[in-house]
C-alpha positions as CSV (number, residue, x, y, z in Angstrom):
1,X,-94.6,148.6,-74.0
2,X,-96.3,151.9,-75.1
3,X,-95.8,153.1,-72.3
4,X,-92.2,152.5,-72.0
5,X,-91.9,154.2,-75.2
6,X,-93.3,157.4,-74.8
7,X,-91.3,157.2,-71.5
8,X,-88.2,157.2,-73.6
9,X,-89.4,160.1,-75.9
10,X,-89.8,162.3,-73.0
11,X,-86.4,161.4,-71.6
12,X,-84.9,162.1,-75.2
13,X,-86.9,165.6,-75.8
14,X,-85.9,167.1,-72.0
15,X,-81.9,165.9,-73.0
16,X,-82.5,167.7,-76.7
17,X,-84.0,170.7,-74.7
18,X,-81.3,171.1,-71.9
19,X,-78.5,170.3,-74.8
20,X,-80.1,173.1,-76.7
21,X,-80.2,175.6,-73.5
22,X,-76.6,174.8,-73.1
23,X,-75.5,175.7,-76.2
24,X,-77.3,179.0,-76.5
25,X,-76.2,179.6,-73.2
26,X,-72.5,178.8,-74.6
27,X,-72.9,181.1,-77.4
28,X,-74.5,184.1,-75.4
29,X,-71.5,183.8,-73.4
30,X,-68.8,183.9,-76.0
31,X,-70.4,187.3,-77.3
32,X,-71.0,189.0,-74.3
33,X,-67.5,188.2,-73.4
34,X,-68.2,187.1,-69.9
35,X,-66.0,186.1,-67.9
36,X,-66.1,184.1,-64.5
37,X,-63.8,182.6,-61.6
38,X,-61.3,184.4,-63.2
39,X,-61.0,182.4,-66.8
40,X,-61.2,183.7,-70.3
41,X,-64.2,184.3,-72.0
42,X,-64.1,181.3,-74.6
43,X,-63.1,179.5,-71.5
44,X,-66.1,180.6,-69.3
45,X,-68.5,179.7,-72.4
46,X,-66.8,176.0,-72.2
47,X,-67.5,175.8,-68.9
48,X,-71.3,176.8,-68.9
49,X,-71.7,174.1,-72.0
50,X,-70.1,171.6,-70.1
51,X,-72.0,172.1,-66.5
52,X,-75.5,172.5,-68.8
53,X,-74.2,169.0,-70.2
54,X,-74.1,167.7,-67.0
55,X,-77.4,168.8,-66.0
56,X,-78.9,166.4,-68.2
57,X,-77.9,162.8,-66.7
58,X,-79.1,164.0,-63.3
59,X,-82.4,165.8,-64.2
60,X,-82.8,162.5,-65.7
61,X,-81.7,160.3,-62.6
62,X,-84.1,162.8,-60.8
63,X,-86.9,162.7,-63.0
64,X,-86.5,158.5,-62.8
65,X,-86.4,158.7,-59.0
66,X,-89.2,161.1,-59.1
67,X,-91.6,158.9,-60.9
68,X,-91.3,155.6,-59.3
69,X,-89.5,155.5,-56.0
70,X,-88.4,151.6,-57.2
71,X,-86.0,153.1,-59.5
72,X,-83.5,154.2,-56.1
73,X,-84.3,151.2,-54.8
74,X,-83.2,149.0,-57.6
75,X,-79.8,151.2,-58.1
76,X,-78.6,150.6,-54.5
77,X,-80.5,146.9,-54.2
78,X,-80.6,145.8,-57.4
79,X,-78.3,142.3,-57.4
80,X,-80.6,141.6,-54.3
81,X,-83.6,142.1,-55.2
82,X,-82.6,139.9,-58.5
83,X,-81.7,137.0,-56.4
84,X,-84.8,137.5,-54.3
85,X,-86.7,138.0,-57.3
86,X,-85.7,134.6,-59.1
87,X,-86.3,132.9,-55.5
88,X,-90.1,134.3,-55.0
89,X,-90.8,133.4,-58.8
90,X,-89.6,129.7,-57.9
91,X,-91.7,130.1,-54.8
92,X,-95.0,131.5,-56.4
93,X,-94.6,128.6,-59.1
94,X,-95.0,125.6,-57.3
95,X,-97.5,127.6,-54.9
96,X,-99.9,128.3,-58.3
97,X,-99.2,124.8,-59.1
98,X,-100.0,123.2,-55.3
99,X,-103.2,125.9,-55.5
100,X,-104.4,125.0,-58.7
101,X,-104.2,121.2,-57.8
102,X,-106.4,122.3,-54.9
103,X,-108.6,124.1,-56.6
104,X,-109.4,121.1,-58.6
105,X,-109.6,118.8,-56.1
106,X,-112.1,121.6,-54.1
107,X,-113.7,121.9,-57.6
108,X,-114.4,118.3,-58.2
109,X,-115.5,117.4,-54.6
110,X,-117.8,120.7,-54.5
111,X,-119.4,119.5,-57.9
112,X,-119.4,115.8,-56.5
113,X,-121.5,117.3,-53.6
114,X,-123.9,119.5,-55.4
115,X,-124.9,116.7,-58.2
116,X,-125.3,113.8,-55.2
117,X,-127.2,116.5,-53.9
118,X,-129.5,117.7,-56.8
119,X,-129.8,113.6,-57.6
120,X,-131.0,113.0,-54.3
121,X,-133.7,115.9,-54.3
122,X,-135.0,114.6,-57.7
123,X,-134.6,110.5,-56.8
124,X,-136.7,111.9,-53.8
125,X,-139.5,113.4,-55.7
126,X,-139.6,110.8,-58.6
127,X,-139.7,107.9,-56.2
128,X,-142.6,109.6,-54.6
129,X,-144.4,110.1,-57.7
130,X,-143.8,106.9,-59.0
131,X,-144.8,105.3,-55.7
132,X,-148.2,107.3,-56.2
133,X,-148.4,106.1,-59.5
134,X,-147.7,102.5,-58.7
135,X,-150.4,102.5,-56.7
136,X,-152.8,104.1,-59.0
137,X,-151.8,102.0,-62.0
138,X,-151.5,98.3,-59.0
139,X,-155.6,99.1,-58.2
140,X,-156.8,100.0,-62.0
141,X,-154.9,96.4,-62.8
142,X,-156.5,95.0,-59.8
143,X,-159.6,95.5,-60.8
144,X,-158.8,94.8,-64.3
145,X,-157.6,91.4,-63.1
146,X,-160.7,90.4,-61.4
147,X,-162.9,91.9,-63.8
148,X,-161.0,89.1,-66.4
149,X,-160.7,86.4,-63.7
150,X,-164.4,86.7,-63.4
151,X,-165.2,86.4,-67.4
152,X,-163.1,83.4,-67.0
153,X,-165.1,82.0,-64.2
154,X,-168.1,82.6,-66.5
155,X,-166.7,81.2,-69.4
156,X,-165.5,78.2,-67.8
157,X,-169.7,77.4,-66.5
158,X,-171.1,78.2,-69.7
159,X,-168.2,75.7,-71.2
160,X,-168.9,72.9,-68.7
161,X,-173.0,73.6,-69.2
162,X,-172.1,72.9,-73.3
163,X,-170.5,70.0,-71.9
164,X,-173.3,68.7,-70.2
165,X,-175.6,69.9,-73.0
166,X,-173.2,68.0,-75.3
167,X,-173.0,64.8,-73.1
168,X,-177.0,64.9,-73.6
169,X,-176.7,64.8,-76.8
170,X,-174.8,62.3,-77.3
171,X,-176.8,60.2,-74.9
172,X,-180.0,61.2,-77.2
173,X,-178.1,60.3,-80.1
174,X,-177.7,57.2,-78.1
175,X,-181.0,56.2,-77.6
176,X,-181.9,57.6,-80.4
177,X,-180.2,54.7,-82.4
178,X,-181.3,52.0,-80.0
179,X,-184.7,53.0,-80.8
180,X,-183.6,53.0,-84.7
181,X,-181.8,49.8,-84.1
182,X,-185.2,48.4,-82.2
183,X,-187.8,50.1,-85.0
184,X,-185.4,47.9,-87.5
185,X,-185.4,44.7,-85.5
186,X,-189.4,45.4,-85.3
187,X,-190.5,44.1,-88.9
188,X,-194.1,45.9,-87.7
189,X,-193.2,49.4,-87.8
190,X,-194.6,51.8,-90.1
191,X,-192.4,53.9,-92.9
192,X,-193.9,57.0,-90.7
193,X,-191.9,55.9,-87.5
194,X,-189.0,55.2,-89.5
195,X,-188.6,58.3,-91.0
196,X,-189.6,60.2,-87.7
197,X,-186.3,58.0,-85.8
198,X,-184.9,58.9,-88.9
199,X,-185.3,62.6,-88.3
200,X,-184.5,62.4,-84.4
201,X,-181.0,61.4,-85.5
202,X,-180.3,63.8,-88.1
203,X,-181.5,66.5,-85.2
204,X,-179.6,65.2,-83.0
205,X,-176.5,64.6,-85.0
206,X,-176.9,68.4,-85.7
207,X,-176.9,69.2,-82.2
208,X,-174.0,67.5,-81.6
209,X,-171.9,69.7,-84.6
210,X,-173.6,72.4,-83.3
211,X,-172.2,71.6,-79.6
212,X,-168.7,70.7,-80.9
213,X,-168.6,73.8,-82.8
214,X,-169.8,75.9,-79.8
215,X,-167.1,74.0,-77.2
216,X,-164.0,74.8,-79.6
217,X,-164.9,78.9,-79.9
218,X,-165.4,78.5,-75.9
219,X,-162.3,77.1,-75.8
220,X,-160.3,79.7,-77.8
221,X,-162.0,82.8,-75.8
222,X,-161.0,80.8,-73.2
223,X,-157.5,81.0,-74.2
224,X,-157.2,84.4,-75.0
225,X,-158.8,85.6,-71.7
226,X,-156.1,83.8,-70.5
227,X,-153.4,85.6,-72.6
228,X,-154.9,88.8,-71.8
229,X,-154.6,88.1,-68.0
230,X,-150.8,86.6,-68.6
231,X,-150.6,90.3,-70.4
232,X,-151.7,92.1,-67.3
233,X,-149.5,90.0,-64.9
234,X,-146.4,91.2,-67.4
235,X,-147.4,94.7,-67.2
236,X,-148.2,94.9,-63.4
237,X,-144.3,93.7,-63.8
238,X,-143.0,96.7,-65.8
239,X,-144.7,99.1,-63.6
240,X,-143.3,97.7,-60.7
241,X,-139.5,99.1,-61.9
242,X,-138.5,102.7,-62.2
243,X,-137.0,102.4,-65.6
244,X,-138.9,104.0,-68.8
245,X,-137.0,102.0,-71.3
246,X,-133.9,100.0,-70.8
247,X,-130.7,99.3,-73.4
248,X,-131.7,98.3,-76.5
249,X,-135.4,98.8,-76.3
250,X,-137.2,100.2,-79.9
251,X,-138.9,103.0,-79.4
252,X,-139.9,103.7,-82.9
253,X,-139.0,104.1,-86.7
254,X,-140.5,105.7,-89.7
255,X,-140.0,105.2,-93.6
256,X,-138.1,108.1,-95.4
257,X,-137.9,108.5,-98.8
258,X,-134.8,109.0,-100.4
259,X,-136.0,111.0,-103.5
260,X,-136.2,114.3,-101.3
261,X,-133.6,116.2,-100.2
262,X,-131.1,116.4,-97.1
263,X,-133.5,119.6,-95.7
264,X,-136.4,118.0,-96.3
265,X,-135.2,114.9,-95.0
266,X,-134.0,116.8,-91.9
267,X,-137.5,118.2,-90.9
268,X,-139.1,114.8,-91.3
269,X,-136.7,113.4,-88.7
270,X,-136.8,116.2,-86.3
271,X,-141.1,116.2,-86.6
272,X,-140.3,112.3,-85.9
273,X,-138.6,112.6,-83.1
274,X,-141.0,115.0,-81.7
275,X,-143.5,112.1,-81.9
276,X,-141.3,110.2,-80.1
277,X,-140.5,112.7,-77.0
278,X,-144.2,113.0,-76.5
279,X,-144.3,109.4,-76.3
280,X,-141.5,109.4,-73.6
281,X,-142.7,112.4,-72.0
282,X,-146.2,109.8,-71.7
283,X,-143.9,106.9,-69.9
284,X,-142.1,109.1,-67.8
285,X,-139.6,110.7,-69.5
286,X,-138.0,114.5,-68.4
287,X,-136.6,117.1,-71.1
288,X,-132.9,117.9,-71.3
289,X,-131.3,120.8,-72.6
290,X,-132.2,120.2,-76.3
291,X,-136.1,121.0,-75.2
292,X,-137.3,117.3,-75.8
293,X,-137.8,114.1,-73.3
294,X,-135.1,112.2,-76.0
295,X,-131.7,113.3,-77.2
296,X,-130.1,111.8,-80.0
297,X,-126.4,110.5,-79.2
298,X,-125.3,108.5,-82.2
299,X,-126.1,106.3,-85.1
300,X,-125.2,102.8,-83.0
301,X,-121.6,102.4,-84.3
302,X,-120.0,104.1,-81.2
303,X,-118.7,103.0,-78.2
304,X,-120.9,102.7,-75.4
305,X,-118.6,105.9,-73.8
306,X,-119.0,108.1,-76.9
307,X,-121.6,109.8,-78.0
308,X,-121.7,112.1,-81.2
309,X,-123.7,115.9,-80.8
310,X,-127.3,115.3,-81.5
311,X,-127.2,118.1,-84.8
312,X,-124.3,116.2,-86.3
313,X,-126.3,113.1,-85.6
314,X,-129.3,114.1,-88.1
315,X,-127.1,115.6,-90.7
316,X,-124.9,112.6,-91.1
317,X,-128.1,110.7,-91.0
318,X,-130.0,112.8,-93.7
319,X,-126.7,113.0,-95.8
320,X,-126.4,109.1,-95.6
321,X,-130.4,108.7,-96.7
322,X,-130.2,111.2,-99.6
323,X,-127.1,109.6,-101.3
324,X,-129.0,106.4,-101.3
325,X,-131.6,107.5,-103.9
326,X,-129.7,105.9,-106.7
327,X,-129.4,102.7,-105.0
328,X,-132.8,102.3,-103.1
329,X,-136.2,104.4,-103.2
330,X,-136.8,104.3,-99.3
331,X,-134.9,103.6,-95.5
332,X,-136.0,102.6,-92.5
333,X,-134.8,104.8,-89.8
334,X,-135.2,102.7,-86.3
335,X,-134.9,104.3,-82.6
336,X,-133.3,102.4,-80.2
337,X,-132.6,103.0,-76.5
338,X,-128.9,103.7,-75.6
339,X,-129.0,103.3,-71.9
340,X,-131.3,102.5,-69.2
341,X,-134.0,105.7,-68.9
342,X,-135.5,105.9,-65.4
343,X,-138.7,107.8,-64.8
344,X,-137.7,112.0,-64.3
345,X,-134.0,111.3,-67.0
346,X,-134.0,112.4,-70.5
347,X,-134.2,109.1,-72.8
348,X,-130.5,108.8,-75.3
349,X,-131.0,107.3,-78.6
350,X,-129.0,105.5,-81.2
351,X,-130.5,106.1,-84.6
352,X,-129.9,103.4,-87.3
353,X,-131.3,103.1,-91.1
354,X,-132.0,100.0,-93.0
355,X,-132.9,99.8,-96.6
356,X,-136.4,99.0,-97.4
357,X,-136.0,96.9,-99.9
358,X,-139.6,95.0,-101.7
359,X,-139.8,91.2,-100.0
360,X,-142.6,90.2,-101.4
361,X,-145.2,91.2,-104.0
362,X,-148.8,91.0,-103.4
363,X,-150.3,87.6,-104.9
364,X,-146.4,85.8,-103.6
365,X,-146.6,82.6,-102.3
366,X,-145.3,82.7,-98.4
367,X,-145.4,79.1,-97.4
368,X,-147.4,76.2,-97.8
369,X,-148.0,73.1,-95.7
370,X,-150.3,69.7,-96.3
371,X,-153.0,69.1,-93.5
372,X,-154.7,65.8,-93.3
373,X,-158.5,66.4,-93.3
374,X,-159.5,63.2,-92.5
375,X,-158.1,63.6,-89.4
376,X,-160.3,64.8,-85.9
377,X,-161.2,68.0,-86.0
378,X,-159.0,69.3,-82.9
379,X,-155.3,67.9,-84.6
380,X,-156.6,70.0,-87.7
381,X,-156.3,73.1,-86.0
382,X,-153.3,71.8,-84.4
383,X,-151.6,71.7,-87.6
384,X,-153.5,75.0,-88.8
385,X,-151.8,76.7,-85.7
386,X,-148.8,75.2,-85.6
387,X,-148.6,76.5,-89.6
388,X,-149.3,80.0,-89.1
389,X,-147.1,80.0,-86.0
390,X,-144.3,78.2,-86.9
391,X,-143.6,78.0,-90.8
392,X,-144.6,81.5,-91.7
393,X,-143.0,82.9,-88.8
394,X,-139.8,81.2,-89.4
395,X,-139.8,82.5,-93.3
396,X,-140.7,86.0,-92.6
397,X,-137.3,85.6,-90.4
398,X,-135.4,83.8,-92.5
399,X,-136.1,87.1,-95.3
400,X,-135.2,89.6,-93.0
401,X,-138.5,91.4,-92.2
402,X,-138.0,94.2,-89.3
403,X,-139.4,92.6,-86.0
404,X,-142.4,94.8,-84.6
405,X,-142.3,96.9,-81.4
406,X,-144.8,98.2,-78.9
407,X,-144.0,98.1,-75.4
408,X,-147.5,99.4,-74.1
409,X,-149.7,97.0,-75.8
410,X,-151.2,94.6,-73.2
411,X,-154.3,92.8,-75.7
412,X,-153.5,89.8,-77.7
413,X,-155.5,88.9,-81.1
414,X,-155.9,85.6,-81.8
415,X,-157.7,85.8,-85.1
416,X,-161.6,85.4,-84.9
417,X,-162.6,81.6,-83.9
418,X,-165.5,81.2,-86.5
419,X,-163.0,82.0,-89.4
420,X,-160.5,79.3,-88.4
421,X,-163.1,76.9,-87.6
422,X,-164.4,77.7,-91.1
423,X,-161.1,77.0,-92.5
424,X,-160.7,73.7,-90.7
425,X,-164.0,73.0,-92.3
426,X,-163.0,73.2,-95.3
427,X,-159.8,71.1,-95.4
428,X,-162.1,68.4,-93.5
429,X,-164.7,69.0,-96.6
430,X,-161.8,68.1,-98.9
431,X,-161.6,64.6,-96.8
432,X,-158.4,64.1,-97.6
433,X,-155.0,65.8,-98.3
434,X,-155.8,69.2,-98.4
435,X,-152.6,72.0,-99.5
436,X,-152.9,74.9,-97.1
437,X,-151.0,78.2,-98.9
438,X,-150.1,81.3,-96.9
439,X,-150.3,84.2,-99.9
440,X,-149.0,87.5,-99.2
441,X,-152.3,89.9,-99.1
442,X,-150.4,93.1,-100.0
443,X,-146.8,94.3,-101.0
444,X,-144.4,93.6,-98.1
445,X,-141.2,95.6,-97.4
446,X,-138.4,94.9,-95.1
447,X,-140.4,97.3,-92.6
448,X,-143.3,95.0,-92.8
449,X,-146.0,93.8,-91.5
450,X,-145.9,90.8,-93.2
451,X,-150.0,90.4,-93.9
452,X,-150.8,86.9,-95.7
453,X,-154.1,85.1,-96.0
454,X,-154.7,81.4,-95.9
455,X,-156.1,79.4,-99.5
456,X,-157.0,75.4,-98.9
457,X,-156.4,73.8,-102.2
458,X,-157.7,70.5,-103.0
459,X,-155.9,68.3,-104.7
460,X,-156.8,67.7,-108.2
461,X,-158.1,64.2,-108.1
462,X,-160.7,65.6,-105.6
463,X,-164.4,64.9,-106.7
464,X,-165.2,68.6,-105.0
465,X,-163.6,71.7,-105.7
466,X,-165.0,74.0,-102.3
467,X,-164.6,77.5,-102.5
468,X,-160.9,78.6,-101.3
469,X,-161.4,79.8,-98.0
470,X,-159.2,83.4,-96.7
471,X,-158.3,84.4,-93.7
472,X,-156.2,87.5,-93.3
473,X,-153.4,87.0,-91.1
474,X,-152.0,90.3,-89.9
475,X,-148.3,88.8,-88.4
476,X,-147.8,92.2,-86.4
477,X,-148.2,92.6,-82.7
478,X,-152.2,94.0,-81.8
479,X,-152.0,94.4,-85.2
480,X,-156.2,96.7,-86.0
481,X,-158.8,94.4,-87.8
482,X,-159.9,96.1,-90.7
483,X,-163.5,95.8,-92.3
484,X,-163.7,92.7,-94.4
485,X,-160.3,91.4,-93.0
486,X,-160.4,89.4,-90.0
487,X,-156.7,89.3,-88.5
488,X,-154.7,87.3,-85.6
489,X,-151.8,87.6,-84.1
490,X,-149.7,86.7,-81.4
491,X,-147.1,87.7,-78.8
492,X,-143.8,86.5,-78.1
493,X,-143.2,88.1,-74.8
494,X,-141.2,91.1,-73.2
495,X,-140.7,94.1,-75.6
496,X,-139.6,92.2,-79.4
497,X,-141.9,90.6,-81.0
498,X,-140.9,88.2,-84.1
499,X,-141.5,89.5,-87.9
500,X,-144.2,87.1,-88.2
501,X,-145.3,87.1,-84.5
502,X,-148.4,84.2,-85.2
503,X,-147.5,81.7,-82.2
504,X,-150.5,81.6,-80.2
505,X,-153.8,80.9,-81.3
């Protein structure tokens, strides 16, 4: 257009130029009184004006021609080359359009090609690194697997030799009473031999208790050994698939505060979520784009198609957590998986917050349960078990406590067998009805654990008041014993475990 316009200009100053030439031309003329082809002298100056006019619209044709060499062209084939202009236009459209379908086509099948072939290159390579490490991970639980088969073996004699021992026993306690029975029947014997037979039973009544008690710790460390190899069977399991973690999976969560701000709440998540990329990166995980081995993709309200940009994700989520400080003084903020993550792929996340809201108070009765202790010794700690397993279980459920993840644990807890014994002990001391009250050992929140310990409580009309007995009971999956705390827990299989997760002992 600029162009065009200083075009114009040029045009117009050459036209004022010649104009001007023609009419000083005119004048000169008319004074000098010339005269030519035989006209007057005002004629002859007409003339010359006129012809110098004339110049103009061909210097200008000229100077068009001159310039582009189209300009002729168009003058003598200008309706044609309209027509054919409009027809190539018509033509070149639905050429772009067949070329750019093309293109796309060519686009999409080249991009097809080079992802099936990049995914193919890195399948390649993980599958042989995971086979490598499949193998590795198939002879460590090898050995670890006869190392536990054979402390089972070894357990199992020293359980049947206590059998024996304890079937001795009994025959000495046996014979022990015939021979009380016969120094009764004997009028002759002495006070001495009396109270000697005397003593041979109490011994041997002892040794039996002590037998007993010996037989039923056997028999729990024979049960966990067992758990423990179950453990290692359902790990040799996972590491026989390629995936890291699959839908749904928890891979972590953390308490925020609400009482800070949206920056400071910001950090802690990102430093979080750092945590949590290392712990990918550990199972197999690759980084993306973002620099970590997880990307966050939405706060689980999405469809499974949609995702939401992983920045946007945390401020939403940090704007969401601070406007919550009038309502509730901390969240939970929970990880889980979006999709299934195979070993060398980036893990996607859905991240979620819950408020943590106080369940119960340290001191707070859980649950309670009566337990016959008149009863044999072996249905008391049925009922003890079934207690802790069941009842508490089912109320740290029923008020809402977060369930406890860890994929990579492989040990069970099963609480220490002297303790529970004890306790048995002591509701069998009562000799009757004995209460049994789970009390909660320390503040619980909706993130839990939920820790309790165990009071027996005689009833009132009891003649004997024994000491109430505690046992810590830490209702969280491999949940650390702490010094003066013995704990037990249990496993409910795959990768959830149940808020109070007590159900095998």
């Amino acid at each position: 257009m600029g162009s065009l316009i200083l075009f114009a200009i040029v045009l117009m100053a050459v036209g004022m130029l010649i104009a001007y030439i023609g009419d000083r031309l005119g004048t000169f003329v008319g004074k000098k009184r010339i005269s030519k082809f035989g006209l007057r002298p005002r004629h002859t100056a007409i003339l010359y004006t006129t012809i110098t006019g004339g110049i103009i619209p061909l210097l200008t044709l000229a100077l068009l021609i001159n310039i582009d060499r189209n300009f002729e062209r168009a003058i003598v084939e200008g309706n044609q080359l309209v027509a054919q202009n409009k027809l190539y236009k018509s033509q070149a459209e639905h050429s772009k359009h067949d070329a750019v379908v093309y293109l796309g086509q060519k686009t999409d099948a080249e991009a097809g090609m080079r992802a099936a072939q990049d995914k193919l290159v890195v399948y390649t390579r993980q599958m042989g690194e995971f086979q490598a490490k499949t193998a590795l991970s198939r002879a460590r639980f090898e050995k670890e697997q006869a190392k536990s088969l054979r402390k089972i073996a070894e357990d199992q004699r020293a359980l049947a030799a206590n059998e024996l021992a304890l079937t001795s026993a009994k025959g000495d306690l046996d014979s022990a009473k015939r021979d009380l029975a016969s120094a009764k029947a004997a009028r002759h014997t002495t006070a001495a031999s009396l109270k000697i037979f005397q003593q041979r039973v109490a011994d041997a009544q002892q040794a039996v208790a002590g037998l007993g008690h010996e037989r039923d710790r056997l028999n729990l460390d024979c049960k966990t050994l067992i758990g423990i190899n179950e453990d290692l069977k359902l790990r040799k399991k996972q590491l026989e698939t390629a995936n890291v973690y699959h839908t749904g999976d928890e891979v972590g969560r953390t308490v925020v505060y609400t009482s800070e701000t949206t920056d400071q709440i910001r950090v802690r998540l990102t430093n979080w979520l750092e945590s949590l990329s290392r712990t990918a990166a550990h199972r197999g995980a690759a980084q993306g784009n973002n620099g970590r081995d997880i990307v966050v993709e939405g706060d689980g309200s999405e469809k499974q198609d949609e995702s939401i940009p992983e920045d946007a994700s945390l401020d939403t989520l940090a704007d969401h957590i601070a406007q919550q400080a009038s309502t509730v003084g901390s969240v939970v903020v929970v990880a889980n998986v979006r999709f299934n993550s195979t070993v060398g792929e980036q893990v996607r996340l859905d991240l979620q917050s819950f408020d943590n809201l106080l369940v119960f108070s340290k001191g707070d009765s859980v649950a309670s349960t009566v337990i016959d202790g008149s009863q044999p010794q072996q249905e008391v700690m049925n009922q003890l078990v079934h207690f802790v397993s069941q009842k508490v279980q089912h109320v740290a459920i029923d008020k809402a406590i977060m369930p406890t993840i860890d994929p990579s644990t492989l040990n069970r807890s099963y609480g220490q067998a002297d303790h529970l014994l004890d306790t048995v002990a002591k509701i069998q001391e009562v000799g009757g009805s004995a209460e049994v009250v789970a009390v909660a050992s320390d503040d619980v929140f909706t993130n839990g654990p939920l820790t309790v310990h165990l009071d027996v409580v005689p009833p009132p009309s009891a003649s004997t008041t024994p000491d109430a007995h505690t046992l810590d009971t830490a209702v969280r999956d491999a949940a650390p014993s702490v010094k003066g705390r013995e704990s037990f827990t249990g496993h409910s299989g795959g990768h959830r475990n149940p808020a109070a997760a007590v159900t095998g002992l």
